[in-house]
C-alpha positions, -999 to +999 in steps of 0.1 A: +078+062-233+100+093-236+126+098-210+105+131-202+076+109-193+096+084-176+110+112-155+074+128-146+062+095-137+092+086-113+086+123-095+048+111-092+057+077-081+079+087-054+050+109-039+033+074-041+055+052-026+052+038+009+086+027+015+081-006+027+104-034+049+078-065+060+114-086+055+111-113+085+149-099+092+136-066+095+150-050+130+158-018+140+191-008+122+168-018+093+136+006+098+159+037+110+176+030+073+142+030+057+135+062+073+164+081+072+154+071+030+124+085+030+131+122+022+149+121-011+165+149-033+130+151-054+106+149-029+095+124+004+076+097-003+042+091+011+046+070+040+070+045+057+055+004+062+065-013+092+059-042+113+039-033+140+065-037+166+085-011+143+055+018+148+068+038+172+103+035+162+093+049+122+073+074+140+101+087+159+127+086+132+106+094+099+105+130+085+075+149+099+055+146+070+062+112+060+029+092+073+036+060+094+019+023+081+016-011+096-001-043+085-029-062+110-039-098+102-008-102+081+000-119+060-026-148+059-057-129+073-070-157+097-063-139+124-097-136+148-112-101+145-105-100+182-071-100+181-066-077+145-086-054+165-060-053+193-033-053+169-049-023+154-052-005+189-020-006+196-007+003+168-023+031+167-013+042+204+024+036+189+013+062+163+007+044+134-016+072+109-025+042+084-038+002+091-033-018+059-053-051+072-053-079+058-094-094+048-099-131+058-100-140+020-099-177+025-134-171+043-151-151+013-136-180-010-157-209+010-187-185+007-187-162+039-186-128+023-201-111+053-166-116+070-148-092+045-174-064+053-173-072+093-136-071+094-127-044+075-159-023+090-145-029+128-113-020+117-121+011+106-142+020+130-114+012+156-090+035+137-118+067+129-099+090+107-071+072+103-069+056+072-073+019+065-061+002+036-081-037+026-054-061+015-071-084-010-043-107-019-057-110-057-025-135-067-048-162-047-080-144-053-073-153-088-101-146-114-118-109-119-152-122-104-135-129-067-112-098-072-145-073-084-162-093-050-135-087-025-128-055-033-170-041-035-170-060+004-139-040+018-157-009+000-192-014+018-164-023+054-155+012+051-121+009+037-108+039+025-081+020+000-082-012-017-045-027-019-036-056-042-013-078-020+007-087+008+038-095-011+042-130+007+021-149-022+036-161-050+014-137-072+017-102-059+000-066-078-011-073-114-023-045-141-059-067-145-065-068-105-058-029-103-080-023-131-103-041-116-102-027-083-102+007-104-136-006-118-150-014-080-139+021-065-155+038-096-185+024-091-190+025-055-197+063-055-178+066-020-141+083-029-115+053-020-079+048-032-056+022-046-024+005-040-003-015-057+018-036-037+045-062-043+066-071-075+070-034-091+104-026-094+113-010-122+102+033-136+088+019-166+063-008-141+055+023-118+047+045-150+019+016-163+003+016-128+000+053-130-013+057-168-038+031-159-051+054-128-052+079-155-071+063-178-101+051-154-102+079-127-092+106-148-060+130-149-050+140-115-067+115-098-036+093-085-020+118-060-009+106-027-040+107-011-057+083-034-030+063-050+000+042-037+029+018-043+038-004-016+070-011-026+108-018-015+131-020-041+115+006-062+126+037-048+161+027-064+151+022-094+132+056-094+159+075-083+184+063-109+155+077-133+157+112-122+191+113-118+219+088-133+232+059-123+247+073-092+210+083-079+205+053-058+237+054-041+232+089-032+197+085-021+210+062+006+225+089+026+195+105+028 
């Protein structure tokens, strides 16, 4: 790929990217740095993801148009629907604009598929018009059957993204689950999105993501409102793309 390309796909990725600390260190000093990183000299990224205790804090700190995420049921997805939807509540009352919850994937692996569609449907009905993004965890999901499975349940829940992982597994976003999940949004006939969370790093990974996107939702599809990254490190590595070695540093006082 052409340094041209790479470029155009870092600027796209970027608009992608919810800027993401789920670190078990993660406290204050820590999400007002992710913030004040969110608006960078090529655009702001999509949306800031925070611990739920961290909502109103990101809200308060992040640029205007930089959207606010949190994670419900996370990371195992055990959690009783009861209490993901309290989480979910009040998150929202802390101003959260997007609820990535985790599906109780264990569940739909011993045969109760009807959980997926419950959880993910009361989620969403909790948050209305606020978006809702079904983690999957496909690194333990494993083969494409379970993957196409969980992500057609979180479609028929409601959810208005499918998302690939939580990060805490030991196998996080992979090209076969995304195009998989690609194949399961396609199909479903109701518009959804995608994100790739966990283990992207680098331009040149980004730039795969988004040229498969291409290829199986056509050109223009991936655009912040039906494609993410969920992603730490990356916003680094993009930076130094579009602009030297010296990028990253820079981006940090931003």
């Amino acid at each position: 790929m052409s340094d041209p390309e790479l470029e155009t796909a870092a600027r796209r990725a970027i608009a992608c990217l919810d800027l993401t600390d789920l670190n078990d260190d993660c406290d204050e000093a820590a999400v007002e740095a992710l913030a004040a990183r969110a608006k960078t000299p090529h655009g702001t990224v999509a949306a800031l993801c925070v611990w739920p205790r961290f909502v109103r804090l990101a809200r308060a700190t992040a640029p205007a148009d930089v959207r606010v995420a949190t994670v419900v049921a996370f990371p195992s997805g055990e959690a009783r629907d009861e209490a993901v939807i309290a989480e979910t509540e009040a998150a929202l009352r802390a101003g959260a604009d997007e609820i990535d919850v985790v599906i109780p994937y264990r569940l739909m692996m011993e045969g109760q598929a009807e959980a997926v569609v419950s959880r993910v449907a009361r989620v969403k009905r909790e948050a209305g018009l606020n978006v809702v993004k079904a983690i999957l965890e496909t690194g333990v999901l494993g083969g494409t059957e379970a993957i196409r499975l969980a992500s057609e349940l979180a479609l028929e829940g409601g959810a208005d993204f499918l998302k690939t992982s939580t990060g805490k597994a030991p196998v996080s976003a992979t090209l076969a689950a995304a195009e998989t999940m690609l194949e399961a949004i396609a199909a479903h006939g109701r518009p959804a999105g995608l994100k790739a969370s966990g283990g992207i790093r680098t331009t040149e990974e980004a730039a795969t993501y988004l040229a498969l996107a291409d290829e199986r939702m056509g050109e223009g599809w991936a655009t912040p409102a039906t494609f993410r990254f969920g992603a730490s490190g990356l916003l680094d590595a993009l930076l130094d793309t579009l602009a030297g070695e010296g990028a990253a540093a820079a981006g940090e006082g931003w």
